[in-house]
N, C-alpha and C positions, 0 to 999 in steps of 0.2 A: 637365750632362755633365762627367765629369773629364774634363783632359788628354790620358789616354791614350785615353779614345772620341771626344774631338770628331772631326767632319767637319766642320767649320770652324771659324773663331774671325775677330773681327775686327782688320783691319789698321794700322785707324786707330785713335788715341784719342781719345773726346766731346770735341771744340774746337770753337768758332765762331773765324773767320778772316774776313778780307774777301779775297774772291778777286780774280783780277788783272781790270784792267777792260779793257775789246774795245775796240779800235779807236774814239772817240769815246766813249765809255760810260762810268758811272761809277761806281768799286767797287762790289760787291756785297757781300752776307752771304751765308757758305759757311758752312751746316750738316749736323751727321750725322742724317739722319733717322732716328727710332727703329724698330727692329728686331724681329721674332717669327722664331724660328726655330722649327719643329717636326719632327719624325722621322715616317714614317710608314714604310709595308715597303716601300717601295719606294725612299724616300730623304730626303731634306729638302724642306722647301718654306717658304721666305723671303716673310714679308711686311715692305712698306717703307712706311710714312707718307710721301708726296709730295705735300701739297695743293699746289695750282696748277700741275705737270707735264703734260703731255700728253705722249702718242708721240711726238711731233713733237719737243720739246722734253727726251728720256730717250736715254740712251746708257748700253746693258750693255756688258759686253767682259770675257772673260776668256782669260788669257794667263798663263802659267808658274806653272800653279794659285793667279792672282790672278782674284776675282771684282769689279770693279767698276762702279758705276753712276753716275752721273750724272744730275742732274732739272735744269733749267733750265728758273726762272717768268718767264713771261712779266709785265710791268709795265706792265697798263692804265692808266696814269696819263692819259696821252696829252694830257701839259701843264697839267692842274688842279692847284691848291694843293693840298696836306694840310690840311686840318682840325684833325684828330682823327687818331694812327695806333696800334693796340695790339700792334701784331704788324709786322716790320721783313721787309719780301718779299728774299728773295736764292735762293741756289742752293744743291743736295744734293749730297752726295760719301760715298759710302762705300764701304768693299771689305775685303774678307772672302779669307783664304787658305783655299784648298780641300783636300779630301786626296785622296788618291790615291784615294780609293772613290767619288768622284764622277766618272759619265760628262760628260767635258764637250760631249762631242758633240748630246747628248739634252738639254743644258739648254732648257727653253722659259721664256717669261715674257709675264705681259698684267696690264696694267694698268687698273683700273676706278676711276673716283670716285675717284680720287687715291692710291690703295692698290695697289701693285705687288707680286704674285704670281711669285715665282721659284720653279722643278720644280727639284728637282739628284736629279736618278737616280743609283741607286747602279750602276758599274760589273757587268755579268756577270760572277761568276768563277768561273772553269774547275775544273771537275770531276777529281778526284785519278783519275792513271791508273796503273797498273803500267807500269813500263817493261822490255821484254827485255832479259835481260844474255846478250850472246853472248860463246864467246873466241876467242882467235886462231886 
């Protein structure tokens, strides 16, 4: 999509960071999960790579045409040593500015097998009317 058609772009740039760590916890790895966006006629629909997220665990939220998500994995560790690790568990942060032709009212999103499905419906727009010109 050029510039001048996107309906959204991303807000962040591909960094990994250690995010702040909670109360007794300690740091994590904050990643941007990789993204599909696609158009369809009725509007966009975002898929998000999330392994280890649950609902429980997933925070949408958008606010002054910022769309952002958040996944927080959960860490079965439950006290075992590491081994062997190939892959470093931490948490998902991404967000996307919207455009005005996105309803934000109608966004819906569900999440399956680690892979989160975002709707973004395109706004109704009002039909061209004549207007009467009266005078004084």
């Amino acid at each position: 999509m050029s510039d001048s058609n996107q309906n959204m772009r991303p807000a962040a740039p591909e960094i990994q960071t250690t995010s702040e760590s909670v109360a007794g916890s300690e740091p994590r790895m904050l990643f941007n999960p990789p993204i599909d966006i696609y158009e369809t006629n009725d509007g966009l629909v975002l898929y998000a790579d999330l392994p280890g997220v649950t609902t429980e665990g997933l925070e949408l939220q958008v606010q002054d045409n910022r769309l952002a998500l958040f996944g927080r994995v959960r860490n079965d560790q439950d006290g075992r040593a590491m081994l062997h690790e190939e892959y470093k568990v931490g948490d998902f942060l991404r967000s996307f500015i919207l455009s005005d032709e996105v309803d934000h009212e109608h966004i819906s999103a569900r999440l399956n097998n680690g892979v989160l499905r975002v709707e973004l419906p395109r706004t109704q727009r009002t039909e061209p009317r004549k207007i009467q010109v009266s005078t004084e």
